[in-house]
C-alpha positions, 0 to 999 in steps of 0.5 A: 459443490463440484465445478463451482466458480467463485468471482473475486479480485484478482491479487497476483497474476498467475494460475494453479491447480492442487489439493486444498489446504483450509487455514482457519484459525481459532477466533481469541476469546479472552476468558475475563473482560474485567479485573479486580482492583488488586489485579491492576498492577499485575496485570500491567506487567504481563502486559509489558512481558507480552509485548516483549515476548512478542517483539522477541519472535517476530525479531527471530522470524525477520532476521531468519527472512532477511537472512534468506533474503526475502523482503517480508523481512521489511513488514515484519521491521514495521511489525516490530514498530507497531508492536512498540508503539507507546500510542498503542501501549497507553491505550491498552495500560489505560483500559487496564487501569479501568478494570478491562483485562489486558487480553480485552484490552489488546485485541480493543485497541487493536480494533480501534486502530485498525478501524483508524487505517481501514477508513482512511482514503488511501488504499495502502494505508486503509490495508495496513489495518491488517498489520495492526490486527495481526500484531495486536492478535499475537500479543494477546495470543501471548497473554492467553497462552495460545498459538496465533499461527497455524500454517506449519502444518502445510506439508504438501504443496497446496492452495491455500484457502482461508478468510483472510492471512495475517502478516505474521500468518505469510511470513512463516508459512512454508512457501515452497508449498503454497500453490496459490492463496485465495481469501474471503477478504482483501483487496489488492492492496492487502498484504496478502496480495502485496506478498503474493505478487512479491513471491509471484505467488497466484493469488484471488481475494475478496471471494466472499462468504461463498469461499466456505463452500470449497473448504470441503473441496479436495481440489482447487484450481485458482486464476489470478489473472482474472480473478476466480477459483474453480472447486473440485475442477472437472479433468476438461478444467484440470487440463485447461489449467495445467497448459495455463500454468505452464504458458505462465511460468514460461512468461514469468521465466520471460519477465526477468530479463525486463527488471533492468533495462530502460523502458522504451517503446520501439521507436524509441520513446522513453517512459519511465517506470518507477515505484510507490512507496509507502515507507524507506523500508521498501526501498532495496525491494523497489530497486530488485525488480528494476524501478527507475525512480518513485513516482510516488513516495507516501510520507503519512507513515511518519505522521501515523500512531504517535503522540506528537508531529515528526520533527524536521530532523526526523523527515530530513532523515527518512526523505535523504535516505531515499534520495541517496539511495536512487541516486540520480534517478527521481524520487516524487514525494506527497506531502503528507494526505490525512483526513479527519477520519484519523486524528493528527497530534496537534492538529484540530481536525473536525468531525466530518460526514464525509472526510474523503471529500474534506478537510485534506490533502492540500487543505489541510497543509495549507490552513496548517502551516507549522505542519506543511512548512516543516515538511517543506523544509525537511524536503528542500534540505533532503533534495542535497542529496538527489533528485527530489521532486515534491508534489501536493495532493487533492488539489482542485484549484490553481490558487492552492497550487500557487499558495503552496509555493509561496510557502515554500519560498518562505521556506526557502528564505528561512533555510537561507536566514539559518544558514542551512543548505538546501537543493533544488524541488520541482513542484507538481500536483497529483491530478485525482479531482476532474477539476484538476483535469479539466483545469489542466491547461491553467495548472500547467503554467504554475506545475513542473509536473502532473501526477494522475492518481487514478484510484482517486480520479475514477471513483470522483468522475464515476460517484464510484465508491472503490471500497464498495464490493457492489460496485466494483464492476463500474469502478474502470479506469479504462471508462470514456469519461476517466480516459478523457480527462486522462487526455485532457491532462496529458495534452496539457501537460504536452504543450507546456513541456512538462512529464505526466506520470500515473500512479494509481493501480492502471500504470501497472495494467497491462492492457491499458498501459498501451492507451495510457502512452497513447495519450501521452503518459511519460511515466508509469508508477507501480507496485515494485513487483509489477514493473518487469511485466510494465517494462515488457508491455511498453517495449512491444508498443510501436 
Protein backbone atom coordinates (compact mmCIF):
# COMPACT_ATOMS: atom_id res chain seq x y z
CA UNK A 1 0.00 0.00 0.00
CA UNK A 2 1.72 3.29 -1.14
CA UNK A 3 2.57 6.05 1.84
CA UNK A 4 1.77 3.14 4.45
CA UNK A 5 3.41 4.01 7.62
CA UNK A 6 4.76 1.38 9.73
CA UNK A 7 5.49 2.16 13.84
CA UNK A 8 8.62 -0.08 15.23
CA UNK A 9 11.59 0.48 17.44
CA UNK A 10 13.89 2.90 16.61
CA UNK A 11 17.57 0.77 16.69
CA UNK A 12 19.80 3.54 15.00
CA UNK A 13 19.59 7.18 14.85
CA UNK A 14 19.72 8.30 11.33
CA UNK A 15 17.04 8.34 8.44
CA UNK A 16 17.32 7.00 4.50
CA UNK A 17 15.20 6.73 1.38
CA UNK A 18 16.27 3.91 -1.49
CA UNK A 19 14.74 1.12 -3.45
CA UNK A 20 13.77 -1.96 -1.38
CA UNK A 21 16.10 -4.71 -1.39
CA UNK A 22 13.80 -7.89 0.56
CA UNK A 23 16.11 -10.70 2.08
CA UNK A 24 14.20 -13.83 2.98
CA UNK A 25 15.93 -16.67 3.11
CA UNK A 26 14.62 -20.20 2.93
CA UNK A 27 13.17 -21.77 6.15
CA UNK A 28 15.79 -25.29 7.03
CA UNK A 29 13.87 -28.10 6.32
CA UNK A 30 15.64 -31.51 7.36
CA UNK A 31 14.74 -34.18 4.64
CA UNK A 32 14.62 -37.07 7.90
CA UNK A 33 13.87 -36.45 11.43
CA UNK A 34 15.17 -39.83 12.24
CA UNK A 35 17.86 -42.32 11.46
CA UNK A 36 18.50 -46.09 11.46
CA UNK A 37 20.75 -47.72 14.10
CA UNK A 38 23.68 -48.46 11.57
CA UNK A 39 23.57 -44.78 10.72
CA UNK A 40 24.44 -43.50 14.28
CA UNK A 41 28.01 -43.70 14.00
CA UNK A 42 28.09 -41.90 10.47
CA UNK A 43 26.12 -39.57 11.15
CA UNK A 44 28.38 -38.51 14.01
CA UNK A 45 30.99 -37.76 12.08
CA UNK A 46 29.32 -35.48 9.37
CA UNK A 47 28.19 -33.97 12.35
CA UNK A 48 31.97 -33.09 13.86
CA UNK A 49 32.91 -32.35 10.00
CA UNK A 50 30.05 -29.77 10.08
CA UNK A 51 30.88 -27.91 12.67
CA UNK A 52 34.43 -27.78 11.51
CA UNK A 53 33.49 -26.61 8.14
CA UNK A 54 31.76 -24.26 9.75
CA UNK A 55 34.35 -22.60 12.16
CA UNK A 56 36.45 -22.75 9.26
CA UNK A 57 34.41 -20.07 7.47
CA UNK A 58 33.20 -17.86 10.03
CA UNK A 59 37.37 -18.00 10.94
CA UNK A 60 37.72 -16.71 7.16
CA UNK A 61 34.95 -14.08 7.30
CA UNK A 62 36.56 -12.70 10.73
CA UNK A 63 40.00 -12.53 9.86
CA UNK A 64 38.69 -10.61 6.21
CA UNK A 65 36.53 -8.09 9.01
CA UNK A 66 39.57 -7.72 11.45
CA UNK A 67 41.69 -7.32 8.87
CA UNK A 68 39.39 -4.28 7.35
CA UNK A 69 39.10 -3.09 10.70
CA UNK A 70 35.42 -3.77 11.66
CA UNK A 71 34.70 -4.64 15.03
CA UNK A 72 32.04 -7.37 13.96
CA UNK A 73 35.36 -9.37 13.89
CA UNK A 74 34.51 -9.60 17.79
CA UNK A 75 30.93 -11.28 17.43
CA UNK A 76 32.04 -13.62 14.88
CA UNK A 77 35.15 -14.83 17.79
CA UNK A 78 32.00 -15.56 20.00
CA UNK A 79 30.64 -17.29 16.88
CA UNK A 80 33.49 -19.49 16.81
CA UNK A 81 33.05 -20.26 20.48
CA UNK A 82 29.41 -21.26 20.11
CA UNK A 83 30.09 -23.22 17.54
CA UNK A 84 32.50 -25.22 19.54
CA UNK A 85 30.95 -25.51 22.56
CA UNK A 86 31.22 -28.99 23.89
CA UNK A 87 27.33 -28.31 25.76
CA UNK A 88 26.06 -27.78 22.47
CA UNK A 89 28.00 -30.63 21.04
CA UNK A 90 26.51 -33.30 23.68
CA UNK A 91 23.38 -32.16 23.28
CA UNK A 92 23.17 -32.59 19.58
CA UNK A 93 25.50 -36.30 19.60
CA UNK A 94 22.89 -37.44 22.33
CA UNK A 95 19.82 -36.93 20.10
CA UNK A 96 21.71 -38.58 17.43
CA UNK A 97 22.49 -41.42 19.46
CA UNK A 98 18.49 -41.62 19.85
CA UNK A 99 17.95 -41.79 16.39
CA UNK A 100 17.15 -37.99 15.52
CA UNK A 101 19.20 -36.95 12.24
CA UNK A 102 21.91 -34.48 12.98
CA UNK A 103 20.20 -31.84 10.71
CA UNK A 104 17.14 -32.05 13.51
CA UNK A 105 19.26 -32.48 15.89
CA UNK A 106 21.16 -29.20 15.29
CA UNK A 107 18.49 -26.61 14.63
CA UNK A 108 16.82 -28.48 18.14
CA UNK A 109 19.59 -27.83 20.41
CA UNK A 110 19.82 -24.69 18.63
CA UNK A 111 16.04 -23.73 19.59
CA UNK A 112 16.66 -24.79 23.22
CA UNK A 113 19.56 -22.78 23.58
CA UNK A 114 18.19 -19.83 22.34
CA UNK A 115 15.06 -20.41 24.01
CA UNK A 116 17.68 -20.53 27.36
CA UNK A 117 19.03 -16.63 26.27
CA UNK A 118 15.76 -15.35 24.77
CA UNK A 119 13.99 -15.74 28.63
CA UNK A 120 16.65 -14.46 30.66
CA UNK A 121 15.99 -10.95 32.23
CA UNK A 122 18.74 -9.06 31.04
CA UNK A 123 18.23 -7.57 27.39
CA UNK A 124 21.61 -8.41 26.30
CA UNK A 125 21.87 -11.47 27.26
CA UNK A 126 18.09 -12.35 26.06
CA UNK A 127 19.14 -10.91 22.44
CA UNK A 128 22.15 -13.41 22.24
CA UNK A 129 19.45 -16.10 21.31
CA UNK A 130 20.08 -14.77 17.84
CA UNK A 131 23.67 -15.84 17.80
CA UNK A 132 22.87 -18.99 18.89
CA UNK A 133 20.25 -19.65 15.90
CA UNK A 134 22.58 -18.28 13.68
CA UNK A 135 25.60 -20.60 14.48
CA UNK A 136 23.14 -23.65 14.72
CA UNK A 137 21.32 -22.62 11.33
CA UNK A 138 24.95 -22.45 9.34
CA UNK A 139 25.75 -25.80 10.93
CA UNK A 140 22.84 -27.48 9.77
CA UNK A 141 22.90 -25.59 6.71
CA UNK A 142 26.26 -27.41 6.39
CA UNK A 143 24.85 -30.74 7.07
CA UNK A 144 22.13 -30.10 4.01
CA UNK A 145 24.21 -28.96 1.56
CA UNK A 146 22.69 -25.54 1.35
CA UNK A 147 23.47 -21.84 1.60
CA UNK A 148 22.68 -20.18 4.99
CA UNK A 149 23.13 -16.60 3.63
CA UNK A 150 22.05 -14.63 0.79
CA UNK A 151 22.77 -10.91 1.03
CA UNK A 152 25.69 -11.15 -1.85
CA UNK A 153 23.10 -10.30 -4.31
CA UNK A 154 22.89 -6.74 -2.96
CA UNK A 155 24.31 -4.71 -5.74
CA UNK A 156 22.86 -1.33 -5.57
CA UNK A 157 22.46 0.71 -2.55
CA UNK A 158 19.32 -0.11 -0.74
CA UNK A 159 17.17 -0.45 2.32
CA UNK A 160 17.00 -3.77 3.50
CA UNK A 161 14.19 -5.26 4.65
CA UNK A 162 13.90 -8.64 6.18
CA UNK A 163 11.99 -10.64 9.18
CA UNK A 164 15.10 -10.66 10.94
CA UNK A 165 19.56 -10.71 10.04
CA UNK A 166 21.45 -13.07 11.61
CA UNK A 167 25.08 -12.17 12.52
CA UNK A 168 26.76 -14.18 10.20
CA UNK A 169 23.68 -12.53 7.59
CA UNK A 170 25.53 -8.71 8.68
CA UNK A 171 28.89 -9.74 8.48
CA UNK A 172 28.86 -10.47 4.93
CA UNK A 173 26.81 -8.53 3.46
CA UNK A 174 28.24 -5.73 1.29
CA UNK A 175 27.67 -2.62 3.68
CA UNK A 176 28.84 0.07 1.36
CA UNK A 177 25.12 -0.63 0.06
CA UNK A 178 23.03 -0.75 2.59
CA UNK A 179 20.88 2.30 3.23
CA UNK A 180 18.99 1.22 6.26
CA UNK A 181 17.76 -2.06 7.70
CA UNK A 182 14.22 -2.65 8.95
CA UNK A 183 12.91 -6.08 10.47
CA UNK A 184 10.08 -7.69 11.67
CA UNK A 185 11.62 -8.73 14.74
CA UNK A 186 14.50 -7.35 17.53
CA UNK A 187 14.62 -5.17 19.84
CA UNK A 188 17.57 -2.48 20.53
CA UNK A 189 19.59 -4.88 22.10
CA UNK A 190 19.36 -7.51 18.88
CA UNK A 191 22.58 -7.68 16.87
CA UNK A 192 21.13 -6.19 14.39
CA UNK A 193 20.64 -3.13 16.02
CA UNK A 194 23.94 -3.49 17.94
CA UNK A 195 25.87 -3.48 14.41
CA UNK A 196 23.43 -0.88 12.84
CA UNK A 197 24.47 1.69 15.24
CA UNK A 198 28.05 0.37 15.24
CA UNK A 199 28.25 1.18 11.21
CA UNK A 200 25.62 4.30 11.88
CA UNK A 201 23.74 2.55 9.99
CA UNK A 202 19.76 3.59 10.10
CA UNK A 203 17.95 1.20 11.30
CA UNK A 204 13.86 0.24 12.73
CA UNK A 205 12.93 -3.38 14.12
CA UNK A 206 10.09 -4.79 15.64
CA UNK A 207 7.71 -3.42 12.86
CA UNK A 208 5.79 -6.44 13.03
CA UNK A 209 3.97 -8.81 10.54
CA UNK A 210 2.83 -5.63 8.95
CA UNK A 211 6.55 -5.22 7.58
CA UNK A 212 5.51 -7.95 4.64
CA UNK A 213 3.09 -5.53 3.34
CA UNK A 214 6.26 -3.18 1.85
CA UNK A 215 8.21 -6.06 0.59
CA UNK A 216 6.41 -5.46 -2.66
CA UNK A 217 7.35 -1.53 -2.47
CA UNK A 218 9.84 -0.42 -4.75
CA UNK A 219 10.93 2.44 -2.66
CA UNK A 220 11.43 2.94 1.32
CA UNK A 221 12.06 5.56 3.36
CA UNK A 222 13.34 4.76 6.92
CA UNK A 223 13.70 7.20 10.35
CA UNK A 224 15.57 5.51 12.81
CA UNK A 225 15.04 8.48 15.10
CA UNK A 226 11.94 7.89 15.80
CA UNK A 227 11.15 4.58 14.95
CA UNK A 228 8.79 4.19 11.57
CA UNK A 229 9.21 3.30 7.72
CA UNK A 230 7.13 4.91 4.88
CA UNK A 231 6.48 2.26 1.74
CA UNK A 232 6.58 3.96 -1.62
CA UNK A 233 6.81 7.49 0.08
CA UNK A 234 4.79 10.34 -1.98
CA UNK A 235 7.64 13.16 -3.50
CA UNK A 236 6.25 15.57 -0.47
CA UNK A 237 7.78 12.49 1.88
CA UNK A 238 10.93 11.89 -0.68
CA UNK A 239 11.67 15.36 -0.06
CA UNK A 240 11.37 15.52 3.48
CA UNK A 241 13.60 12.74 3.98
CA UNK A 242 16.22 13.92 1.41
CA UNK A 243 16.80 17.54 3.90
CA UNK A 244 16.79 14.91 6.71
CA UNK A 245 19.38 12.93 5.74
CA UNK A 246 21.44 15.49 4.74
CA UNK A 247 21.01 17.45 8.35
CA UNK A 248 21.84 14.03 9.83
CA UNK A 249 24.89 13.05 8.01
CA UNK A 250 26.13 16.79 8.97
CA UNK A 251 25.37 15.80 12.83
CA UNK A 252 27.06 12.36 12.46
CA UNK A 253 30.15 14.58 10.62
CA UNK A 254 29.64 16.88 14.00
CA UNK A 255 29.91 13.90 16.28
CA UNK A 256 33.30 12.68 15.80
CA UNK A 257 35.17 15.48 17.41
CA UNK A 258 33.12 14.18 20.81
CA UNK A 259 34.76 10.68 20.92
CA UNK A 260 37.73 11.90 22.73
CA UNK A 261 37.15 14.79 25.17
CA UNK A 262 36.25 14.82 28.69
CA UNK A 263 32.76 15.12 28.97
CA UNK A 264 31.87 18.37 30.68
CA UNK A 265 28.96 20.76 31.08
CA UNK A 266 29.47 24.44 30.53
CA UNK A 267 30.12 25.23 33.99
CA UNK A 268 32.26 23.03 34.29
CA UNK A 269 30.81 19.57 36.03
CA UNK A 270 32.32 16.67 35.30
CA UNK A 271 30.20 13.59 34.10
CA UNK A 272 31.43 10.55 33.30
CA UNK A 273 30.49 8.74 30.21
CA UNK A 274 31.51 5.13 30.08
CA UNK A 275 30.72 1.54 28.38
CA UNK A 276 28.39 -1.74 28.99
CA UNK A 277 30.13 -4.47 28.23
CA UNK A 278 29.02 -7.84 27.76
CA UNK A 279 32.47 -9.85 27.43
CA UNK A 280 36.44 -8.60 26.96
CA UNK A 281 36.06 -8.59 23.24
CA UNK A 282 34.40 -5.49 23.09
CA UNK A 283 36.56 -3.74 24.90
CA UNK A 284 39.04 -2.01 21.66
CA UNK A 285 35.33 -1.30 20.45
CA UNK A 286 34.59 0.56 23.53
CA UNK A 287 37.63 2.36 23.78
CA UNK A 288 37.26 3.81 19.68
CA UNK A 289 34.29 5.78 20.28
CA UNK A 290 35.87 7.43 23.47
CA UNK A 291 34.23 5.53 26.83
CA UNK A 292 36.03 6.85 29.71
CA UNK A 293 35.76 3.78 31.67
CA UNK A 294 32.66 0.93 32.23
CA UNK A 295 30.01 1.73 34.03
CA UNK A 296 29.16 -1.78 33.40
CA UNK A 297 30.72 -4.85 33.11
CA UNK A 298 28.41 -8.04 32.84
CA UNK A 299 30.35 -11.31 33.97
CA UNK A 300 27.09 -13.95 33.18
CA UNK A 301 29.44 -14.62 29.73
CA UNK A 302 31.64 -16.67 31.92
CA UNK A 303 29.01 -18.65 33.56
CA UNK A 304 26.86 -19.04 30.02
CA UNK A 305 26.95 -22.88 28.04
CA UNK A 306 29.43 -24.87 29.72
CA UNK A 307 29.46 -28.11 31.87
CA UNK A 308 31.27 -26.70 34.87
CA UNK A 309 31.65 -23.25 37.17
CA UNK A 310 34.66 -20.58 35.52
CA UNK A 311 37.48 -21.07 37.80
CA UNK A 312 39.11 -18.60 39.77
CA UNK A 313 41.88 -18.36 37.46
CA UNK A 314 39.75 -18.23 34.64
CA UNK A 315 37.96 -14.90 36.04
CA UNK A 316 41.14 -13.59 37.48
CA UNK A 317 41.97 -13.73 33.73
CA UNK A 318 39.14 -12.25 31.88
CA UNK A 319 38.51 -9.33 34.75
CA UNK A 320 42.73 -8.23 34.79
CA UNK A 321 42.36 -7.75 30.90
CA UNK A 322 39.85 -5.29 31.10
CA UNK A 323 41.39 -3.31 34.21
CA UNK A 324 44.62 -3.11 32.25
CA UNK A 325 43.34 -2.23 29.37
CA UNK A 326 41.36 0.99 30.73
CA UNK A 327 44.27 1.79 32.58
CA UNK A 328 43.62 4.04 35.39
CA UNK A 329 39.99 4.88 34.32
CA UNK A 330 37.10 2.74 36.29
CA UNK A 331 35.83 -0.56 35.14
CA UNK A 332 32.26 -1.52 37.59
CA UNK A 333 32.11 -5.22 37.39
CA UNK A 334 28.39 -7.08 38.31
CA UNK A 335 28.63 -10.00 40.06
CA UNK A 336 27.30 -12.43 38.08
CA UNK A 337 22.99 -12.14 37.77
CA UNK A 338 21.18 -15.53 36.45
CA UNK A 339 17.94 -16.94 37.40
CA UNK A 340 16.57 -20.04 37.52
CA UNK A 341 15.19 -19.71 33.94
CA UNK A 342 18.88 -20.73 32.87
CA UNK A 343 20.21 -23.47 34.82
CA UNK A 344 24.14 -22.94 36.61
CA UNK A 345 26.41 -26.23 36.69
CA UNK A 346 26.53 -26.87 39.85
CA UNK A 347 23.97 -25.09 41.41
CA UNK A 348 20.17 -26.46 42.41
CA UNK A 349 18.19 -23.85 40.87
CA UNK A 350 14.41 -24.25 41.60
CA UNK A 351 11.55 -24.47 39.09
CA UNK A 352 10.00 -20.79 39.42
CA UNK A 353 6.85 -19.02 38.06
CA UNK A 354 8.32 -16.06 37.84
CA UNK A 355 12.09 -16.19 37.81
CA UNK A 356 12.59 -12.16 36.94
CA UNK A 357 11.31 -11.89 40.27
CA UNK A 358 13.30 -14.72 42.19
CA UNK A 359 15.92 -16.46 43.09
CA UNK A 360 19.01 -14.07 41.53
CA UNK A 361 20.98 -11.57 41.59
CA UNK A 362 22.32 -10.75 44.80
CA UNK A 363 20.33 -13.91 46.32
CA UNK A 364 21.74 -16.25 44.52
CA UNK A 365 25.42 -15.04 45.32
CA UNK A 366 24.58 -14.93 48.77
CA UNK A 367 22.86 -18.64 49.40
CA UNK A 368 25.61 -19.89 47.04
CA UNK A 369 28.69 -19.13 48.64
CA UNK A 370 31.52 -21.28 46.53
CA UNK A 371 30.05 -19.31 43.59
CA UNK A 372 30.06 -15.68 44.75
CA UNK A 373 33.45 -15.81 47.14
CA UNK A 374 35.12 -17.16 43.76
CA UNK A 375 34.28 -14.33 41.86
CA UNK A 376 35.03 -11.98 44.77
CA UNK A 377 38.51 -13.27 44.93
CA UNK A 378 38.92 -13.26 41.09
CA UNK A 379 37.83 -9.56 41.53
CA UNK A 380 40.21 -8.52 44.25
CA UNK A 381 43.37 -10.27 42.82
CA UNK A 382 42.15 -8.48 39.39
CA UNK A 383 41.74 -5.07 41.09
CA UNK A 384 46.24 -5.07 41.13
CA UNK A 385 46.16 -4.02 37.90
CA UNK A 386 43.20 -1.11 37.60
CA UNK A 387 40.57 0.59 39.12
CA UNK A 388 38.33 -2.11 39.69
CA UNK A 389 35.13 -1.47 41.38
CA UNK A 390 32.45 -4.37 42.06
CA UNK A 391 28.84 -4.07 42.28
CA UNK A 392 25.91 -6.38 43.17
CA UNK A 393 22.86 -6.63 41.37
CA UNK A 394 18.66 -7.08 42.30
CA UNK A 395 19.30 -5.73 45.94
CA UNK A 396 16.42 -4.77 47.74
CA UNK A 397 17.79 -4.72 51.35
CA UNK A 398 20.74 -3.15 53.11
CA UNK A 399 21.42 -6.21 54.96
CA UNK A 400 22.22 -8.14 51.88
CA UNK A 401 24.58 -5.41 51.02
CA UNK A 402 26.04 -5.74 54.33
CA UNK A 403 26.42 -9.42 53.95
CA UNK A 404 27.83 -9.53 50.63
CA UNK A 405 30.68 -7.41 52.22
CA UNK A 406 31.28 -9.51 55.13
CA UNK A 407 32.11 -12.37 52.46
CA UNK A 408 34.20 -10.42 50.69
CA UNK A 409 36.24 -9.63 54.10
CA UNK A 410 36.33 -13.34 54.18
CA UNK A 411 37.88 -13.36 51.26
CA UNK A 412 40.15 -10.98 51.58
CA UNK A 413 41.43 -13.03 54.80
CA UNK A 414 42.01 -15.84 52.50
CA UNK A 415 43.89 -14.09 49.85
CA UNK A 416 46.11 -12.93 52.56
CA UNK A 417 46.40 -16.43 54.47
CA UNK A 418 47.82 -17.63 50.88
CA UNK A 419 49.94 -15.08 50.40
CA UNK A 420 48.24 -13.91 47.01
CA UNK A 421 48.25 -10.35 46.36
CA UNK A 422 45.35 -8.20 46.07
CA UNK A 423 44.30 -4.40 45.39
CA UNK A 424 41.82 -2.12 46.71
CA UNK A 425 37.36 -2.83 45.45
CA UNK A 426 34.89 -0.31 46.03
CA UNK A 427 31.44 -1.64 46.51
CA UNK A 428 28.30 -0.16 45.15
CA UNK A 429 24.94 -1.89 44.38
CA UNK A 430 22.82 -1.36 41.31
CA UNK A 431 19.45 0.58 42.54
CA UNK A 432 16.83 -1.34 39.88
CA UNK A 433 14.25 -2.29 42.59
CA UNK A 434 12.09 0.87 44.04
CA UNK A 435 13.01 -0.52 47.45
CA UNK A 436 16.34 0.10 46.65
CA UNK A 437 15.34 3.69 45.77
CA UNK A 438 13.51 4.34 48.27
CA UNK A 439 16.05 2.88 50.98
CA UNK A 440 18.66 5.22 49.29
CA UNK A 441 19.64 7.12 52.37
CA UNK A 442 20.03 3.88 54.48
CA UNK A 443 22.39 2.25 51.40
CA UNK A 444 24.48 5.01 51.28
CA UNK A 445 26.02 4.59 54.61
CA UNK A 446 27.23 0.80 53.79
CA UNK A 447 27.85 1.76 49.46
CA UNK A 448 30.91 3.50 47.80
CA UNK A 449 28.65 3.69 44.76
CA UNK A 450 24.99 3.75 43.27
CA UNK A 451 24.06 2.13 39.81
CA UNK A 452 20.42 2.97 38.46
CA UNK A 453 19.82 0.25 36.23
CA UNK A 454 16.86 1.84 34.54
CA UNK A 455 15.80 -1.03 32.29
CA UNK A 456 15.12 -3.15 35.32
CA UNK A 457 13.62 -0.01 37.54
CA UNK A 458 11.03 0.97 35.22
CA UNK A 459 9.29 -2.14 34.40
CA UNK A 460 9.17 -3.02 38.72
CA UNK A 461 7.87 0.74 39.63
CA UNK A 462 5.42 0.71 36.42
CA UNK A 463 4.18 -3.49 36.67
CA UNK A 464 5.64 -2.97 32.89
CA UNK A 465 6.79 -5.81 31.20
CA UNK A 466 9.62 -4.32 28.90
CA UNK A 467 9.67 -7.39 26.38
CA UNK A 468 5.99 -7.09 25.85
CA UNK A 469 5.43 -5.33 22.40
CA UNK A 470 1.56 -4.09 23.99
CA UNK A 471 2.95 -2.10 26.30
CA UNK A 472 5.75 -0.47 25.11
CA UNK A 473 3.98 2.68 25.02
CA UNK A 474 3.97 2.85 28.95
CA UNK A 475 7.51 1.49 29.25
CA UNK A 476 9.18 5.26 30.07
CA UNK A 477 11.80 6.08 31.63
CA UNK A 478 11.07 9.43 31.68
CA UNK A 479 7.67 8.57 33.70
CA UNK A 480 7.06 10.97 37.26
CA UNK A 481 7.02 7.86 39.30
CA UNK A 482 10.53 6.28 37.61
CA UNK A 483 12.24 10.19 37.53
CA UNK A 484 11.29 10.30 41.61
CA UNK A 485 12.98 7.53 42.75
CA UNK A 486 15.69 8.37 40.26
CA UNK A 487 15.81 11.66 42.50
CA UNK A 488 15.62 9.98 45.44
CA UNK A 489 18.61 7.97 44.93
CA UNK A 490 20.59 10.65 43.58
CA UNK A 491 19.85 13.02 46.49
CA UNK A 492 21.13 10.22 48.56
CA UNK A 493 23.66 9.57 46.95
CA UNK A 494 24.66 13.54 47.02
CA UNK A 495 24.92 13.77 50.89
CA UNK A 496 27.05 10.84 51.37
CA UNK A 497 29.54 12.10 49.01
CA UNK A 498 29.09 9.22 47.13
CA UNK A 499 29.27 8.81 42.45
CA UNK A 500 25.49 7.73 41.11
CA UNK A 501 25.97 6.62 37.82
CA UNK A 502 22.93 4.96 35.15
CA UNK A 503 23.42 2.29 33.19
CA UNK A 504 20.31 1.38 31.42
CA UNK A 505 19.27 2.34 28.05
CA UNK A 506 18.06 6.33 29.21
CA UNK A 507 21.94 7.27 30.07
CA UNK A 508 22.39 7.26 26.29
CA UNK A 509 19.05 9.33 25.56
CA UNK A 510 19.64 12.44 24.73
CA UNK A 511 16.58 13.99 25.50
CA UNK A 512 16.61 12.83 29.07
CA UNK A 513 20.06 13.09 29.51
CA UNK A 514 19.57 16.69 30.40
CA UNK A 515 17.28 15.59 33.55
CA UNK A 516 18.94 12.79 34.38
CA UNK A 517 22.26 15.50 35.32
CA UNK A 518 19.70 17.51 36.60
CA UNK A 519 18.99 15.23 39.37
CA UNK A 520 22.53 14.56 40.13
CA UNK A 521 23.47 11.83 37.96
CA UNK A 522 27.41 11.82 37.74
CA UNK A 523 27.76 9.00 35.29
CA UNK A 524 26.52 7.96 32.09
CA UNK A 525 26.99 4.21 30.72
CA UNK A 526 26.03 3.28 27.42
CA UNK A 527 26.15 1.35 24.25
CA UNK A 528 30.07 2.24 23.24
CA UNK A 529 28.62 3.55 20.04
CA UNK A 530 26.10 5.98 21.79
CA UNK A 531 28.76 7.85 23.74
CA UNK A 532 29.99 10.88 21.26
CA UNK A 533 26.07 11.79 20.80
CA UNK A 534 26.14 11.70 24.96
CA UNK A 535 29.37 13.66 25.08
CA UNK A 536 27.66 16.38 22.85
CA UNK A 537 24.42 16.43 24.68
CA UNK A 538 26.02 16.88 28.17
CA UNK A 539 28.71 19.81 26.65
CA UNK A 540 25.57 21.95 25.71
CA UNK A 541 24.05 21.60 29.05
CA UNK A 542 24.69 25.23 31.23
Amino acid sequence: MPGRRLEGVAASAGVAIGPAFVHAPRELEPERATIEESEVGAALTRFREAVGAVVAAISRTRDELREAGSGEAEILDAHIELAEDPELAGGVEERVRALESPESAVLAVGEEFAGMFAAMEDEYLAARADDVRDVTRQIAAELMGVSAAGLAGLERPSVVLARNLAPSETARMPKEKVLALATAEGSKTSHVSIMARSLGIPAVVGLGKGLEDAFGAEVVAVDGDEGYVIADPDPDEVARFEERRREADAERAALEEYRGIEARTRSGRRIEVAANLGSPQEVEDALAWGAEGVGLFRTEFLFMERPELPSEEEQYEAYRGVAEAFGGRPVIVRTVDIGGDKDLPGVDQPEEENPFLGWRGIRMSLDVPELFKTQLRALLRAAVAGNLKVMFPMVSDVEELRAAKRMMDECRAELEGAGAEYGPLETGIMVETPAAALCAGEFAREADFFSLGTNDLVQYTLAVDRGNERLERLYRADHPAVLRLIEITCGAAREAGIMVGVCGEAAADPKLIPRLVELGVTELSMSPPSIPRAKKAVSELP
